[in-house]
N, C-alpha and C positions, 0 to 999 in steps of 0.2 A: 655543434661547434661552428663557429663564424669560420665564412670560407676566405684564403686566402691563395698568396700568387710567391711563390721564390724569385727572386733574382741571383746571379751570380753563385759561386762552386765552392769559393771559400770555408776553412771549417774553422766555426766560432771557436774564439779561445776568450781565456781573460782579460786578455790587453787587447782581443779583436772582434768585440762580440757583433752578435748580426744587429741589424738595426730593422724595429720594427715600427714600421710608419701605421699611425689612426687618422684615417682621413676627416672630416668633419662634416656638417649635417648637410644635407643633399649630395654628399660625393661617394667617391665609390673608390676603393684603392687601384681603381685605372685610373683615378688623375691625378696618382703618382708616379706611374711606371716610365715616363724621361726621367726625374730626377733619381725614381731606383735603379733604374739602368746605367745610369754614370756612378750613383755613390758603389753599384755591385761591382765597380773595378778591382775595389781593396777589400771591399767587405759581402757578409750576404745579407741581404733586404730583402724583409715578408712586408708586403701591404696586404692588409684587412677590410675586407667590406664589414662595417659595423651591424651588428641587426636592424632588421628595417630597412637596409640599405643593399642594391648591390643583390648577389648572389646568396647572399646568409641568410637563414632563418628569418620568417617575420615573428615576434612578438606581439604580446599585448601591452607589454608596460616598456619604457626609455627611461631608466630614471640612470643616472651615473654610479650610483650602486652596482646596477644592470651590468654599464658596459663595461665595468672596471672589473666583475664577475668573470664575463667572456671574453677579455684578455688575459686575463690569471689562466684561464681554461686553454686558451693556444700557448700559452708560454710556457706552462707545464707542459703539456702534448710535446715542445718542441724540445723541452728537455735540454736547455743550451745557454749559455749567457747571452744576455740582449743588452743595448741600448733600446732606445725607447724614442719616438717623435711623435708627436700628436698635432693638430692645430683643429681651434676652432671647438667647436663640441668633442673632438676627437682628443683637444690636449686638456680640455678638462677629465674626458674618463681615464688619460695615462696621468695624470695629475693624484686622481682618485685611487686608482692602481699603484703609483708609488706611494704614496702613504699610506695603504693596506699593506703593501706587500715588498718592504724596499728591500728583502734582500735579493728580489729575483730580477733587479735591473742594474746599474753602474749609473750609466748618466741619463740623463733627460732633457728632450728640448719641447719649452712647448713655444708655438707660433700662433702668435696674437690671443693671447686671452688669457686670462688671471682669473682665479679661486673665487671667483666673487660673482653674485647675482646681479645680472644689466638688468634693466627698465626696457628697454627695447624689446620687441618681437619680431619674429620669421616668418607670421602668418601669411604675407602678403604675395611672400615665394610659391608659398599652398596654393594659395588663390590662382596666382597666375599662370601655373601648372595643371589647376582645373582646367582651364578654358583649352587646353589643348583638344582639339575635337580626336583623340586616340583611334576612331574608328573610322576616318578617312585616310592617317596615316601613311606615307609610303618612305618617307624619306626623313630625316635628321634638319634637313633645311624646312621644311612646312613647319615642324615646332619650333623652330627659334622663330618664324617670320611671326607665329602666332603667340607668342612671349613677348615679342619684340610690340605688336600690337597691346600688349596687356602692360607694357610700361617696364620690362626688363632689360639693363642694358647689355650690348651687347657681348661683351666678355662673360656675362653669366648666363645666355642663352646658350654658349655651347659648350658650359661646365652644366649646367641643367639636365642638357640632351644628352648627355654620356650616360644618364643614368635611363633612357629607354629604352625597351624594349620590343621594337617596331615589327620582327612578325607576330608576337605575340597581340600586340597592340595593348601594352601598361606600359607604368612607370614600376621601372626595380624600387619604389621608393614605397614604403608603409605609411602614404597622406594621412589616413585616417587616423593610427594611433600618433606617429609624430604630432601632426596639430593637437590631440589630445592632453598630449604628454608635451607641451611647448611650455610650460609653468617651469619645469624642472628642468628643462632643456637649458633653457635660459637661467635657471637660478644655479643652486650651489649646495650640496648637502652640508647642513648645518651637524651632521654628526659624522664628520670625518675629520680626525685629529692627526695634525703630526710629531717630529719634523719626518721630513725624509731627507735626511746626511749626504746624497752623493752629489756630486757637480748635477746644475742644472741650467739652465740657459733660456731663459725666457727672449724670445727672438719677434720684435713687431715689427708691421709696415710705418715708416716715417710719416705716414699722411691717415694715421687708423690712430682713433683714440679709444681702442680695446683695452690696453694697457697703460695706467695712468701713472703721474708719480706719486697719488694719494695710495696707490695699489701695492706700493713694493713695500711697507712697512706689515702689514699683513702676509703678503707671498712672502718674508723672508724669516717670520715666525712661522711658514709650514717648512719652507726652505731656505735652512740658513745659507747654503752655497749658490745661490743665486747670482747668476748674474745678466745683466741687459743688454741686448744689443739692438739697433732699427736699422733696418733695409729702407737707406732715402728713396722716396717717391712711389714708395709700395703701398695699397692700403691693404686692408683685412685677408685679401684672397693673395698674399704677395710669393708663396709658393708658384700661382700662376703668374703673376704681374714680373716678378724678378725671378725665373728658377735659376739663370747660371748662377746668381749672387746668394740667394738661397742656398744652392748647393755646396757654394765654397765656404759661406759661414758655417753651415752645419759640418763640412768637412774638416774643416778646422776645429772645430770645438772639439768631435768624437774624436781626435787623432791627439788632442793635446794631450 
């Protein structure tokens, strides 16, 4: 089972369910734990290292089949009403998971990214995560200075470096099968049908064109309750770029 982290003492109800954050690809549900730390005031927050990711089992295969499997598998475990937030690769697998599975969630938010397969790739994050010499290692500042050398900026040098693991000398990150599995990463399973009926909340950065307005006539045939919101002057990563504004619109929505 995918490892995860509690926030907050709360005990889920129906009008208060916990909220379970999916980070997205290269993160780890540590670079959620500010913003679940403020949302565990009124509620509880699980964040999940995804497979491949983080603390959880490595795999051979990433397909969104996959991760939407191993959040059905915690949320059972947890035996509790959820809310649901995903972003990135991560709101695609709670994406994939509600329409498997909507009666085991209420609402959903996902952050920057819509049902649909991009033309873009990630491969280039791989790359410049190789070049990290791992075995000279001593500190968290060497790999950003050698990311930053490899053409990374620097906001995504020390979202990167939270996923190493410096005495061991790795990355918690499965390079191998991710790059592998980057077809599917970036696309969209062509066999998952909906709708899933509960409120949902598609939330993008104002300066990210993840989410288009050619996109919402399809996201609103899997999700009739849909609705949009942008974080001005956020791009893609806007959980990091904006988290108090992040935090209040999602506070908002779950409490409405």
């Amino acid at each position: 089972m995918l490892s995860f982290s509690e926030f907050g003492d709360h005990t889920p109800t129906d009008t208060n369910p916990a909220l379970i954050i999916v980070h997205g690809l290269y993160g780890s549900g540590r670079n959620w734990g500010v913003i679940a730390k403020r949302l565990s005031d009124t509620r509880r927050v699980i964040t999940l290292d995804m497979r491949n990711h983080g603390q959880s089992p490595r795999n051979d295969t990433h397909s969104y089949l996959d991760l939407a499997s191993d959040l059905a598998e915690v949320i059972t475990h947890l035996d509790t009403p959820v809310d649901v937030c995903g972003h990135s690769m991560g709101g695609k697998a709670a994406m994939v998971f509600a329409l498997q599975n909507p009666s085991l969630l209420r609402r959903l938010i996902v952050a920057d990214i819509a049902p649909v397969a991009y033309g873009h790739t990630q491969q280039m994050f791989i790359d410049a995560m190789r070049t990290v010499n791992l075995t000279t290692l001593t500190r968290r500042s060497d790999a950003e200075n050698q990311l930053a050398n490899a053409g990374v900026d620097r906001a995504l040098q020390s979202f990167f470096t939270q996923s190493l693991d410096i005495p061991n000398k790795r990355w918690r990150l499965n390079l191998d099968v991710l790059e592998a599995e980057m077809p599917k990463i970036i696309g969209w399973p062509d066999d998952v049908n909906g709708p899933f009926d509960g409120p949902t909340l598609f939330l993008s950065g104002g300066a990210s064109d993840y989410v288009l307005p050619e996109h919402r006539p399809h996201i609103r045939s899997l999700f009739p309750k849909a609705r949009f919101a942008k974080l001005p002057g956020a791009g893609h990563w806007l959980h990091a770029e904006k988290p108090r504004e992040f935090e209040a619109t999602a506070r908002i929505f779950l409490d409405t």
